[in-house]
Phi, psi and omega in degrees: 000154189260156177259140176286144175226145206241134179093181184218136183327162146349287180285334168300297171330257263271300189300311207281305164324283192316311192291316161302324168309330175261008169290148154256030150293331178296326203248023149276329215241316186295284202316279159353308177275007193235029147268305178296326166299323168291290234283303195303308188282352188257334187280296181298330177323286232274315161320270191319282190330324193265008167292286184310330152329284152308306225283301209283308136006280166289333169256051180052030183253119173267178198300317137351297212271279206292009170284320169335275203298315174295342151292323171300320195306329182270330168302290159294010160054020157223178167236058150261172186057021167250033181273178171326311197284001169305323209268038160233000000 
């Protein structure tokens, strides 16, 4: 009786690799998944912001309040004294 053997050697693995690594259906299928991922990763960017948004909002610092702080900030050419906890 024969013994079976399962999987594939070392050198098959290395070898299977190497050949796929040189497909371009591989490097079509790469570009395409790091095009979804920049897109996915630009969607929680924009999710956090509008998070931090309400946040700023709700404890009353408006769009005003940082044209401001940002204008001193630039006028006076530091930021001391311009935290959040300045605009109340």
């Amino acid at each position: 009786m024969e013994k079976k053997t399962y999987g594939l050697t070392d050198e098959q693995v290395e070898a299977e690799i190497a050949r796929l690594n040189a497909s371009p259906d591989v490097a079509l299928a790469r570009k395409a998944q790091r095009l979804k991922y920049r897109r996915r990763q630009y969607l929680y960017g924009l999710r956090d912001l509008e998070k931090r948004g309400k946040m700023l909002r709700e404890s009353g610092i408006t769009a005003e309040m940082l044209d401001r702080l940002y204008a001193e900030v630039e006028r006076c050419g530091s930021e001391e004294d311009t935290s959040y906890d300045s605009l109340h």
